[in-house]
N, C-alpha and C positions, 0 to 999 in steps of 0.2 A: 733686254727684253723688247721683243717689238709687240706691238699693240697694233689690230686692223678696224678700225670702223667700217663696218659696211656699207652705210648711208655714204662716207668718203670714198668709197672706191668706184672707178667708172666702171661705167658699161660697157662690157669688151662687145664689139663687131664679129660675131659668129652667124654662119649660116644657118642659125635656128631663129632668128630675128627678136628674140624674147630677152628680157632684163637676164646678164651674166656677166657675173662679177668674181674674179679671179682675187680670193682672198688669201691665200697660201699655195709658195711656187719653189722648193728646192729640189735637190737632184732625188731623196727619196719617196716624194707624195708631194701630190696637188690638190685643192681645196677648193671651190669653184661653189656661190650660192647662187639657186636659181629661182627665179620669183616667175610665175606663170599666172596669169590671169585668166578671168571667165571666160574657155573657148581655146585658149592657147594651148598650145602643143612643141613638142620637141621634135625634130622629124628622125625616124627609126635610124640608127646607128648603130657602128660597130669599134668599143673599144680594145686598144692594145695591150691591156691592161685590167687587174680585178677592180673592181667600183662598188662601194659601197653608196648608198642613197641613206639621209636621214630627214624624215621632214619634220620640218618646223612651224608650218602651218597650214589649216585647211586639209582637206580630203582631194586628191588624183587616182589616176589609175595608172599603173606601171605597167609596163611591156617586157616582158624579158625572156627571149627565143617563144615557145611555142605557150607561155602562160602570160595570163595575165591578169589582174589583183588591184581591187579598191584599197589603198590604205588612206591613213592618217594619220596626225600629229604621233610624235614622241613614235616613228615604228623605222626601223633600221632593214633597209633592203640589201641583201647581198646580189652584185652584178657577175658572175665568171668574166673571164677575159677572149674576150673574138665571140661574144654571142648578143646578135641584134637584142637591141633594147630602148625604149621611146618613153614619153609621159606624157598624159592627155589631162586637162584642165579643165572637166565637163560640168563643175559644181558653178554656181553662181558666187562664191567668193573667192579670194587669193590663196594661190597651191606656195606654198615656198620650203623647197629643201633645200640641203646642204648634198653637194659629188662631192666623193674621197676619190682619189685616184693613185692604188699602191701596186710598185712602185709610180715614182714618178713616166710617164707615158716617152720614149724615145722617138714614135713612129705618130702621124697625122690619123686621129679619128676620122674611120670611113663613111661616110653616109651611100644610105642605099635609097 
């Protein structure tokens, strides 16, 4: 059994500049928690792969192709795969969700 603490895992160096932490990585799905702060944002992106979002704390807005949608805690976002999708942090407290990523990604997320 492996066991991940969050608070233990670093901070991965990604082009979105914001707290990402690479919690869960095998060949069939990737798990990635993202903590965004008052004001922070994700810069709009295109994954190779379906994604689901679930957060687990505070209220964001999601981006996903041509919508876009206030959620909050405990609400499970479906991503398709190859359509622009971002997250904006416009609340004055901490946004924090969990990326699924199924399967696991082969190809480099495009940023636009």
């Amino acid at each position: 059994m492996d066991i991940v603490q969050m608070e233990n895992t670093p901070v991965a160096d990604t082009p979105h500049k914001v707290d990402v932490r690479k919690l869960y990585d095998t060949e069939n799905a990737t798990t990635v928690h993202i903590t965004l702060q008052p004001g922070e944002s994700l810069k709009k992106h295109i994954t190779p792969v379906d994604v689901f979002f679930y957060v687990l704390e505070g209220t964001g807005i999601v981006e996903i192709g041509d919508e876009k949608k206030e959620v909050g805690k405990d609400t499970l976002i479906d991503s398709p795969a190859r359509i622009p999708h971002c997250w904006y942090n416009e609340s004055e407290n901490v946004l924090r969700f969990l990326v699924v990523k199924v399967p696991r990604p082969t190809t480099e997320t495009k940023l636009l």
